[in-house]
ROSE-4610 file (N, C-alpha, C; in Angstrom, 1 decimal, always signed):
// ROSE-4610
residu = [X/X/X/X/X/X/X/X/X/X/X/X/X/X/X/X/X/X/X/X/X/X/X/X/X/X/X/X/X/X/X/X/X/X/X/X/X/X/X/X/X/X/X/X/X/X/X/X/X/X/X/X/X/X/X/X/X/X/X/X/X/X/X/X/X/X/X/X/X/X/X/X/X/X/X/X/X/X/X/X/X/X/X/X/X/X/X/X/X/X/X/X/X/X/X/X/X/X/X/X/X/X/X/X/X/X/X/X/X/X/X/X/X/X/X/X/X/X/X/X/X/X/X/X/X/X/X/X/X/X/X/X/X/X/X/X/X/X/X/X/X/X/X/X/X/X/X/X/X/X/X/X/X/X/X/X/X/X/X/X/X/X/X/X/X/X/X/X/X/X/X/X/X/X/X/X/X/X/X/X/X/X/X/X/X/X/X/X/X/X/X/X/X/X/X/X/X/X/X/X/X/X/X/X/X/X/X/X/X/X/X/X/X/X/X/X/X/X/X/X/X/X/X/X/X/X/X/X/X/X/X/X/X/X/X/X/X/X/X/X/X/X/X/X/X/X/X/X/X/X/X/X/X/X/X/X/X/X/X/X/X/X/X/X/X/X/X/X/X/X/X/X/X/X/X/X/X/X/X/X/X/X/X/X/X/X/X/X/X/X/X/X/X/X/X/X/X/X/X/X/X/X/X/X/X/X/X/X/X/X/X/X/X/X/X/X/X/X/X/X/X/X/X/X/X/X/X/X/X/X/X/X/X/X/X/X/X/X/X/X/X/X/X/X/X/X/X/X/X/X/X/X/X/X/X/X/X/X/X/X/X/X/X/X/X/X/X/X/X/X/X/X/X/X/X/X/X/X/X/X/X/X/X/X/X/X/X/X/X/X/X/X/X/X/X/X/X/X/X/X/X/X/X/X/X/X/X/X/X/X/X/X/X/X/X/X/X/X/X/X/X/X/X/X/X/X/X/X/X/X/X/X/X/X/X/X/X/X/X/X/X/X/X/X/X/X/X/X/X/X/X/X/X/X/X/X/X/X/X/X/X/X/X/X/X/X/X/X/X/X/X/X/X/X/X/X/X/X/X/X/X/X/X/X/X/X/X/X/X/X/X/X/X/X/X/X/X/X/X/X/X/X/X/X/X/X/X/X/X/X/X/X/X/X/X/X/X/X/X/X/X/X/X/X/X/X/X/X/X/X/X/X/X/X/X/X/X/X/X/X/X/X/X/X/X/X]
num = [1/1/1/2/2/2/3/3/3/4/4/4/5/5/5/6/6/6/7/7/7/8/8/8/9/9/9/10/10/10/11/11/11/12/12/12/13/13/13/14/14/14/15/15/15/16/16/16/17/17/17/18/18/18/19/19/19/20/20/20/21/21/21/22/22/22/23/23/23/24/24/24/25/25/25/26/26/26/27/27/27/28/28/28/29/29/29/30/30/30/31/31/31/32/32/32/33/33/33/34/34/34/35/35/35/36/36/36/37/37/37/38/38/38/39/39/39/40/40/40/41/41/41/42/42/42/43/43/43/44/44/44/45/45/45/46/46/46/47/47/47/48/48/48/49/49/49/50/50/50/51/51/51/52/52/52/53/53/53/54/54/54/55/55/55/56/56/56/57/57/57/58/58/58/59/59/59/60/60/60/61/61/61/62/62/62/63/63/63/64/64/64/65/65/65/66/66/66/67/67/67/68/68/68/69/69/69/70/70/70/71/71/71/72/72/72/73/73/73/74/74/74/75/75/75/76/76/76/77/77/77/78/78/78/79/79/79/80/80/80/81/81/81/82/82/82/83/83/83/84/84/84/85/85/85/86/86/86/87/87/87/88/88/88/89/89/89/90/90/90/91/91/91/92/92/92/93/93/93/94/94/94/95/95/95/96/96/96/97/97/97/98/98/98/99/99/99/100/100/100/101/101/101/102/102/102/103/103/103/104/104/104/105/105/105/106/106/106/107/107/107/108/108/108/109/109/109/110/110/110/111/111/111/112/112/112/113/113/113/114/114/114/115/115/115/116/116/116/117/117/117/118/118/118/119/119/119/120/120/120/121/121/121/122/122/122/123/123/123/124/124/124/125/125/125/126/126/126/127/127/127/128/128/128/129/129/129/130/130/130/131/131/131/132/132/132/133/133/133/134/134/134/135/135/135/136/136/136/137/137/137/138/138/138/139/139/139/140/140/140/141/141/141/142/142/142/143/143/143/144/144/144/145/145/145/146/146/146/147/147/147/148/148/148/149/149/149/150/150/150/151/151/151/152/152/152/153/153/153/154/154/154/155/155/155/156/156/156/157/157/157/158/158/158/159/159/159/160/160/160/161/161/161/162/162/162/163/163/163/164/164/164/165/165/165/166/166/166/167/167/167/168/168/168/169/169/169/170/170/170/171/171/171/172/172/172/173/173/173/174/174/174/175/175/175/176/176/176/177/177/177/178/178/178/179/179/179/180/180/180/181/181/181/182/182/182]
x = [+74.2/+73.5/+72.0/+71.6/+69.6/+68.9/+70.1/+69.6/+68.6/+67.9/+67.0/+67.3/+68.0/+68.6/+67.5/+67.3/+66.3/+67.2/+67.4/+67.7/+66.5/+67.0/+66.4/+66.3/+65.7/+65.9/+64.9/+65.5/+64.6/+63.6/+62.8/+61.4/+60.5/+61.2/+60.3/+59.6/+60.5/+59.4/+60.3/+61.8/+62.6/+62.7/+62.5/+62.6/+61.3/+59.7/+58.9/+58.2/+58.9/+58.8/+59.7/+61.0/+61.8/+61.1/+60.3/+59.8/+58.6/+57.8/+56.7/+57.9/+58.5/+59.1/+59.4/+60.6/+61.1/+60.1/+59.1/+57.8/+57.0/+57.1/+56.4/+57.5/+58.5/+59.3/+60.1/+59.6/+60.2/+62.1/+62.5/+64.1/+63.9/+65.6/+65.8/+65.6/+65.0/+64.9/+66.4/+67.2/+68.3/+67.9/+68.3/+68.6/+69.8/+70.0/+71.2/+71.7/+70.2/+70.5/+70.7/+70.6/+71.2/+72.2/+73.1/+73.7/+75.7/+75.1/+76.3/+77.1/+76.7/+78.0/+78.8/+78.1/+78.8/+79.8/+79.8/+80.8/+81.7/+80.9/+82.0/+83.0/+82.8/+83.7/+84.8/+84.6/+85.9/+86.8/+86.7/+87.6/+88.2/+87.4/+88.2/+87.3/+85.9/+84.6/+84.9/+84.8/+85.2/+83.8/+83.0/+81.7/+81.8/+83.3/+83.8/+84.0/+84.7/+85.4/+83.8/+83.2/+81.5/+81.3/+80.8/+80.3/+81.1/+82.3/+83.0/+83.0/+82.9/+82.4/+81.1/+80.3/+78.6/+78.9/+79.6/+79.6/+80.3/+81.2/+82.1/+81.4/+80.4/+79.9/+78.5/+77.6/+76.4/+76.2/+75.3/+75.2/+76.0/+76.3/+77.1/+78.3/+79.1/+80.5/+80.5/+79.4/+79.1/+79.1/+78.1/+77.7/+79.3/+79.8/+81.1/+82.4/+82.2/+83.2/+82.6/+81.1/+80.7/+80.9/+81.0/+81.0/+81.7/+83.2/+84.0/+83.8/+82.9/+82.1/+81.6/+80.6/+79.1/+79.6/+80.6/+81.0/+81.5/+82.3/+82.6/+81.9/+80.4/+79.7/+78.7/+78.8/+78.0/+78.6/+79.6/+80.5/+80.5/+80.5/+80.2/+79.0/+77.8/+76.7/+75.8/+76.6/+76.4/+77.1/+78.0/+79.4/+78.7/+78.0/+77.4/+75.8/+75.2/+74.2/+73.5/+73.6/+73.1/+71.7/+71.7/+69.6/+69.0/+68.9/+68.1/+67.6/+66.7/+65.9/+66.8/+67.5/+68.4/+68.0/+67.3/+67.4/+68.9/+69.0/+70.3/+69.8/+70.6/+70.0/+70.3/+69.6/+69.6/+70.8/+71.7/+73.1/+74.2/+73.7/+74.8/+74.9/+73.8/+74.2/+74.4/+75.0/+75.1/+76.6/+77.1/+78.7/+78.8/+79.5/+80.4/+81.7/+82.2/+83.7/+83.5/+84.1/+84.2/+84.6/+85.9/+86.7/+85.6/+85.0/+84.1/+82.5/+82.8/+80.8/+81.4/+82.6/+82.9/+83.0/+83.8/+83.6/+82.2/+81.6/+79.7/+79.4/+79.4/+78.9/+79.4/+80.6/+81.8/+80.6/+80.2/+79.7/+78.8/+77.7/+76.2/+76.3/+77.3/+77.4/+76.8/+76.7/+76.6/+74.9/+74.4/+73.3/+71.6/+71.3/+70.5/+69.5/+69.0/+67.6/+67.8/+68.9/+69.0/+67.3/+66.7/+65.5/+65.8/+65.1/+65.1/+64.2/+63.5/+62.3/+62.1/+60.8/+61.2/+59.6/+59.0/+57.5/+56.8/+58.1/+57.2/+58.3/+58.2/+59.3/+60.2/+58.9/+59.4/+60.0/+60.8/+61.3/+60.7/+60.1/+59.6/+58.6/+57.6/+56.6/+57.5/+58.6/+58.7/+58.8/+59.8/+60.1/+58.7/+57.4/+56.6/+55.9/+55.7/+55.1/+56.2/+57.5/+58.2/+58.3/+58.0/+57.7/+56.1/+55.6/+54.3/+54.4/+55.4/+55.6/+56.6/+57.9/+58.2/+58.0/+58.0/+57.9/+59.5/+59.6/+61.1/+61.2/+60.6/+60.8/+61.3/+60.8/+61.1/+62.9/+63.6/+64.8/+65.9/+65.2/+65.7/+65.5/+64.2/+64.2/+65.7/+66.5/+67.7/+68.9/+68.5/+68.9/+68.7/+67.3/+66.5/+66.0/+66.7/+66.4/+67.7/+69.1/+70.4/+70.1/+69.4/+69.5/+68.7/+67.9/+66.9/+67.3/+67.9/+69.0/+70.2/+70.8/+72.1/+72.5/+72.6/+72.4/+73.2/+73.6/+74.5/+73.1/+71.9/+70.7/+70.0/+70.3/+69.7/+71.1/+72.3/+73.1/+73.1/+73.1/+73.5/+72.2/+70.8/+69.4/+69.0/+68.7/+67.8/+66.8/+66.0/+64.8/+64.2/+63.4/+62.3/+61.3/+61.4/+59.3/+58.8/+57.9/+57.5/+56.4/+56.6/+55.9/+54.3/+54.8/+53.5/+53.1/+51.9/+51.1/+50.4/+50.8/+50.5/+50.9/+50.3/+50.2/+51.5/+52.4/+53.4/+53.2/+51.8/+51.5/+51.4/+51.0/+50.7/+52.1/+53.3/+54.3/+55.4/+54.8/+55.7/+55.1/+53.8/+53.5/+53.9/+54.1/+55.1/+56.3/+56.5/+58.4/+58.5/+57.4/+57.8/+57.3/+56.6/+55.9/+57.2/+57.8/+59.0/+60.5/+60.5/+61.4/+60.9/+59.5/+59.0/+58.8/+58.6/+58.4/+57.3/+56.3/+54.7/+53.7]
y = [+138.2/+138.4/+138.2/+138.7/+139.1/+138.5/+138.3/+137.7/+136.6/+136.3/+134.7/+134.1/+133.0/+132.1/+130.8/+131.2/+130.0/+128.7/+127.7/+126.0/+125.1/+124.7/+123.1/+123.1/+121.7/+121.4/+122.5/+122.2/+122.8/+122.8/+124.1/+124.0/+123.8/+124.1/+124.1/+125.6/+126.6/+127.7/+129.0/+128.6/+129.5/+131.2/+131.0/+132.4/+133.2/+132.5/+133.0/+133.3/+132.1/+132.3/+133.7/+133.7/+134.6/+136.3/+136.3/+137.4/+138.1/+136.8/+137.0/+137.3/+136.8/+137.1/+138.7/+139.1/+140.3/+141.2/+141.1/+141.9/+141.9/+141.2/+141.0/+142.0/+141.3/+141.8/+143.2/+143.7/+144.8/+145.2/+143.9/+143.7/+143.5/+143.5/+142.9/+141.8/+141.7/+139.9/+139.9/+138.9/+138.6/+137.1/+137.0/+135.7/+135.4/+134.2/+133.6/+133.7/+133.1/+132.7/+133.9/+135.2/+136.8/+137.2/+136.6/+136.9/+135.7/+135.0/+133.6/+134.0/+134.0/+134.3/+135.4/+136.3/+137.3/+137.0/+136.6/+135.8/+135.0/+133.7/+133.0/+133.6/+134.6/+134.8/+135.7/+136.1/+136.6/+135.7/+134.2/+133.3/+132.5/+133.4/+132.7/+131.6/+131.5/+130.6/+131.0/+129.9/+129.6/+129.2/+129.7/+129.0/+128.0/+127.7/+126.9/+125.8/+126.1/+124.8/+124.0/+124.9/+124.2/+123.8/+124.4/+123.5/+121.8/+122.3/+120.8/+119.8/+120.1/+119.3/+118.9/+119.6/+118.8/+118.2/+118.4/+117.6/+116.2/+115.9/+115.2/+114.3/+114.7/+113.5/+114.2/+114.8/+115.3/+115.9/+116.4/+117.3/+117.4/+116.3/+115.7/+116.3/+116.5/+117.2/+118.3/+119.3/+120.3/+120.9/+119.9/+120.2/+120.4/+118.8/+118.7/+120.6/+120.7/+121.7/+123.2/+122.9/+124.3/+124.4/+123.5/+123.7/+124.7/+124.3/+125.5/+126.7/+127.4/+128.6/+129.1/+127.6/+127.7/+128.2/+127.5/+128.0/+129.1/+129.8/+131.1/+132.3/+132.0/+132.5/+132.6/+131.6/+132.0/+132.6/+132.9/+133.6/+134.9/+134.9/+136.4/+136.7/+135.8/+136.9/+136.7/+136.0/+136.5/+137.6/+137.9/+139.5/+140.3/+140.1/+141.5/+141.5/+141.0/+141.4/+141.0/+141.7/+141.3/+141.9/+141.1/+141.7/+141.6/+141.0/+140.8/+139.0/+139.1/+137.4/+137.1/+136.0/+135.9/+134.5/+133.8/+132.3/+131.8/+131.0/+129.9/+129.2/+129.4/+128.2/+126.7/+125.6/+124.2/+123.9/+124.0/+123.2/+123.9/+125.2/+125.9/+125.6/+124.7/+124.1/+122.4/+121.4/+120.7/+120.5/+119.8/+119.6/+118.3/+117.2/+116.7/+116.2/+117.7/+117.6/+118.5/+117.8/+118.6/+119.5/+120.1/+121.2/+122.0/+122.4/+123.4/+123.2/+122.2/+121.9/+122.7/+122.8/+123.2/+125.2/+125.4/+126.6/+127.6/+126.3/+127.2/+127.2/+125.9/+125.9/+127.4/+127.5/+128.3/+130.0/+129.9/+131.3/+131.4/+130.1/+130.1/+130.1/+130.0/+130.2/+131.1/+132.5/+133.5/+133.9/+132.8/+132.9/+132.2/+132.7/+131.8/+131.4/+131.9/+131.7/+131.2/+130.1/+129.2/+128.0/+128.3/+127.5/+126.5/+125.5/+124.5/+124.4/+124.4/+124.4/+122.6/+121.9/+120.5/+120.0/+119.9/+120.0/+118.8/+117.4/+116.8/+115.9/+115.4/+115.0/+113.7/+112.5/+111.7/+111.8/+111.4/+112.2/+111.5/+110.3/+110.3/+111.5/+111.1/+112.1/+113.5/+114.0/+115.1/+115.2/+114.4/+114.5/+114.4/+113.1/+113.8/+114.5/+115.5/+116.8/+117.6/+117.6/+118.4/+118.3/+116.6/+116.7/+117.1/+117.1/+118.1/+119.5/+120.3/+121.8/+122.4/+121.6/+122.3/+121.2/+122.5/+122.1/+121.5/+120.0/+119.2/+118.5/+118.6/+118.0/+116.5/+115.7/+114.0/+114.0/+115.4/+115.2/+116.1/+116.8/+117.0/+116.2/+115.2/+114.1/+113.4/+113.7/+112.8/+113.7/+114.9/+115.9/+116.1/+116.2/+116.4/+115.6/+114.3/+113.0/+113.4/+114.0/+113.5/+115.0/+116.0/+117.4/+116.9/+115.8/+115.5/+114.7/+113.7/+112.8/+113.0/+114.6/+114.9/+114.8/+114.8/+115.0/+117.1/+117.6/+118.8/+119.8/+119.4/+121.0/+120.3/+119.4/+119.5/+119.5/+118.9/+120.0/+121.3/+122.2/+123.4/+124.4/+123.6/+123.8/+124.3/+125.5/+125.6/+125.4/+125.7/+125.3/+124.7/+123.6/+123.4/+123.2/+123.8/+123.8/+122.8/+122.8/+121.7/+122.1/+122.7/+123.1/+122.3/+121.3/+120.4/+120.8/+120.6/+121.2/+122.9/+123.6/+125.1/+125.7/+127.1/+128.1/+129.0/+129.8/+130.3/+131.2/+131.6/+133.0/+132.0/+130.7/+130.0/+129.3/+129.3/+128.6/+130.4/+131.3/+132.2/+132.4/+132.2/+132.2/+131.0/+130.2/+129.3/+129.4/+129.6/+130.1/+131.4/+131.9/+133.4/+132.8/+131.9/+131.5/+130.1/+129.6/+128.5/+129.9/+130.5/+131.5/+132.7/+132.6/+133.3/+134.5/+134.8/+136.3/+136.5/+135.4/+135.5/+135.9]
z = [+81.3/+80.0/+80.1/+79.4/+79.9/+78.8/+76.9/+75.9/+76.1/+75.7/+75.4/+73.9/+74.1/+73.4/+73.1/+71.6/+71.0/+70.7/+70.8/+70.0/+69.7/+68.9/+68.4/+66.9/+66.5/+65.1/+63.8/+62.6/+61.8/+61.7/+61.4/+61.2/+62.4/+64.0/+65.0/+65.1/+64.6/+64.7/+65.7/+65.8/+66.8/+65.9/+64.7/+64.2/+64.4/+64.0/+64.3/+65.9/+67.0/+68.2/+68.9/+68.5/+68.9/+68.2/+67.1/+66.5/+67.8/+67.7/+69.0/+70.6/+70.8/+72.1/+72.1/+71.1/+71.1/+71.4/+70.1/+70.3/+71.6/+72.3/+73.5/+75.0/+74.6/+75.5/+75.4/+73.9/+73.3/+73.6/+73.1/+72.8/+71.1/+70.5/+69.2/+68.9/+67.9/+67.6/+66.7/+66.5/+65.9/+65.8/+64.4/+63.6/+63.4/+63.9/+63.3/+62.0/+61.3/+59.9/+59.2/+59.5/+59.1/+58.9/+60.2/+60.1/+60.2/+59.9/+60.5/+58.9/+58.1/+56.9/+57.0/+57.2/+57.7/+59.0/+60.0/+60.9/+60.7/+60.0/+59.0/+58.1/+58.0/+56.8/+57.2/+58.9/+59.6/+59.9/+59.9/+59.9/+59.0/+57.5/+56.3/+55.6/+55.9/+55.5/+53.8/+53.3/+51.6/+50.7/+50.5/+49.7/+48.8/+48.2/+47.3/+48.1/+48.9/+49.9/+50.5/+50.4/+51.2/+50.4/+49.2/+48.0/+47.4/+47.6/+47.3/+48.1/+49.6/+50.4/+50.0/+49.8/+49.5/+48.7/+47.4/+46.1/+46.6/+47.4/+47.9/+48.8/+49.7/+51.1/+51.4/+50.1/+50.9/+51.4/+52.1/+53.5/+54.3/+54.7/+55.6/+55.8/+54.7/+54.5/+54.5/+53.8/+54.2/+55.7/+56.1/+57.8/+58.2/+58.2/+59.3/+58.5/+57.2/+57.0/+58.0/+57.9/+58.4/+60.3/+61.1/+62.6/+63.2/+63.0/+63.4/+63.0/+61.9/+61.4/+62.5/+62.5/+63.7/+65.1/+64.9/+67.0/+67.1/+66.1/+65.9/+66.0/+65.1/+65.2/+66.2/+67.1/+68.8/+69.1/+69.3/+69.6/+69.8/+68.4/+68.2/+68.4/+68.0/+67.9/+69.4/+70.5/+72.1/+71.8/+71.8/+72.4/+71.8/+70.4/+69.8/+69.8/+70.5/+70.6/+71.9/+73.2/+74.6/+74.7/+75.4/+75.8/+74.7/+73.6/+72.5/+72.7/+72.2/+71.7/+70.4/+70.5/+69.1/+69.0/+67.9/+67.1/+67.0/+67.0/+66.4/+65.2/+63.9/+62.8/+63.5/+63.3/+63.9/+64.3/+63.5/+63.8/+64.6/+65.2/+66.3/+67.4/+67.7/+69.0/+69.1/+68.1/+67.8/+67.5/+68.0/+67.8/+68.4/+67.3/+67.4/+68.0/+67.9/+68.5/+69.8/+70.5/+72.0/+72.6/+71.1/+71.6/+70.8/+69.9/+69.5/+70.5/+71.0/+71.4/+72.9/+73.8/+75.0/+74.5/+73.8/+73.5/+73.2/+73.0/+72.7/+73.6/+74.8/+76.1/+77.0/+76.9/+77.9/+77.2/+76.0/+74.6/+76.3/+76.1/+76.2/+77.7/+79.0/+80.3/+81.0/+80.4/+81.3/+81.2/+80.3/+79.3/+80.5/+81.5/+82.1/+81.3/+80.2/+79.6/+77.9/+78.1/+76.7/+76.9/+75.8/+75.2/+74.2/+74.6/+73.5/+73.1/+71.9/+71.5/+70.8/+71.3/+70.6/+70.0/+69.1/+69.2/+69.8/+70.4/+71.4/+72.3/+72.8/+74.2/+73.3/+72.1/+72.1/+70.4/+70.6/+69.0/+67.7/+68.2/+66.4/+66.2/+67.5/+67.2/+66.9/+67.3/+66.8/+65.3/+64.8/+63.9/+62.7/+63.2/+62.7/+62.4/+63.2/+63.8/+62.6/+63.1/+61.6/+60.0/+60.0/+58.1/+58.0/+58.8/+58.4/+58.2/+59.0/+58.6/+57.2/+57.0/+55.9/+54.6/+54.0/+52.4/+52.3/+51.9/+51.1/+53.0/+53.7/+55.3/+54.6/+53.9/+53.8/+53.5/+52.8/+52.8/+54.4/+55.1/+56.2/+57.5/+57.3/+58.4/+58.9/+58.0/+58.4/+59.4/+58.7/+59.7/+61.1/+60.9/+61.9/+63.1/+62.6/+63.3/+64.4/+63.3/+64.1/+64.8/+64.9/+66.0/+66.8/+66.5/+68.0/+68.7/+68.3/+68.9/+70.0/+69.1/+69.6/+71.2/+71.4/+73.0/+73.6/+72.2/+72.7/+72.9/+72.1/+72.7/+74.1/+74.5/+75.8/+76.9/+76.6/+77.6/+77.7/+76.3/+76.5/+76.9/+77.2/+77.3/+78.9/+79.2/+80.3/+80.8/+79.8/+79.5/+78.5/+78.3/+77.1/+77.1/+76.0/+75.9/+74.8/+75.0/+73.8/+73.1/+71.4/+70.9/+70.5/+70.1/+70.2/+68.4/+68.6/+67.5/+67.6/+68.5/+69.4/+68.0/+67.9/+67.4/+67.9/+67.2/+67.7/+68.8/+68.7/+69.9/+71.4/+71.3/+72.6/+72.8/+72.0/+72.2/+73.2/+72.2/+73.1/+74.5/+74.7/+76.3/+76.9/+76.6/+77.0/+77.5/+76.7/+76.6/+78.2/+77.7/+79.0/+80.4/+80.5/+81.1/+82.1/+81.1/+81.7/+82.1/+81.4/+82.0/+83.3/+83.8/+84.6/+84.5/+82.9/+82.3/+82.1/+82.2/+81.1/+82.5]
């Protein structure tokens, strides 16, 4: 598989980095976040059943209802779209459970050019670096703390780059540049 595969936490910039890649490399850019409901909902994904989970345990219950979605949906959206630059929304490569975190690995195998994008090595500073870019960041820090933490985007990781404070056009020469494309 030839795809290049974006990871890491919210708000590092994998939709607008993977926009600059495609364009550069003149492949499809694909978003996760486009298209994951549409996926989800080949296995029976409930908007109600999500919602009563958030109402029930927060995000939190939300997240844990949504994984088995998320791993479905690597799934699919390696098989259906090869040779394209595709983003992952934050949490698709983040699992918990071992039998869904081994099935995304087994997805993400044939994949030499999985990227982790992290905007700095040591994670507070990351996390600093991220409540500076999105607007509501002080309520995803907790998120954002547990995707930088995870230990599952740097197993399932080929490469990473470290966005830093960089402009998305110097993060995609990066990127091409650690994959030996720039």
């Amino acid at each position: 598989m030839k795809s290049i595969i974006l990871i890491g936490p919210l708000g590092v910039g994998k939709s607008t980095v993977g926009a600059l890649l495609a364009e550069r490399l003149g492949r499809p850019a694909v978003s996760m976040d486009d298209l994951r409901l549409g996926y989800y909902a080949e296995i029976g994904y409930d908007r109600e059943l999500a919602a009563r989970a958030r109402a029930a345990d927060g995000f939190w219950g939300m997240y844990r209802y949504w994984k088995p979605f998320e791993a479905h949906a690597v799934e699919r959206i390696l098989a259906d779209h090869p040779d394209c630059v595709i983003d992952f929304g934050a949490g698709h490569s983040v699992y918990e459970d071992a039998g869904l975190f081994g099935r995304v690995r087994r997805a993400l195998a044939p994949c030499p050019r999985v990227v982790l994008l992290l905007p700095a090595p040591d994670p507070a500073d990351a996390l600093r670096i991220l409540a500076g870019r999105e607007e509501g960041a002080e309520a995803m820090a907790e998120i954002n703390r547990h995707f930088l933490e995870h230990p599952s985007n740097a197993r399932l990781a080929t490469h990473t780059v470290y966005t830093y404070e960089r402009p998305p056009a110097e993060v995609c020469a990066a990127v091409l540049a650690a994959l030996g494309l720039g």
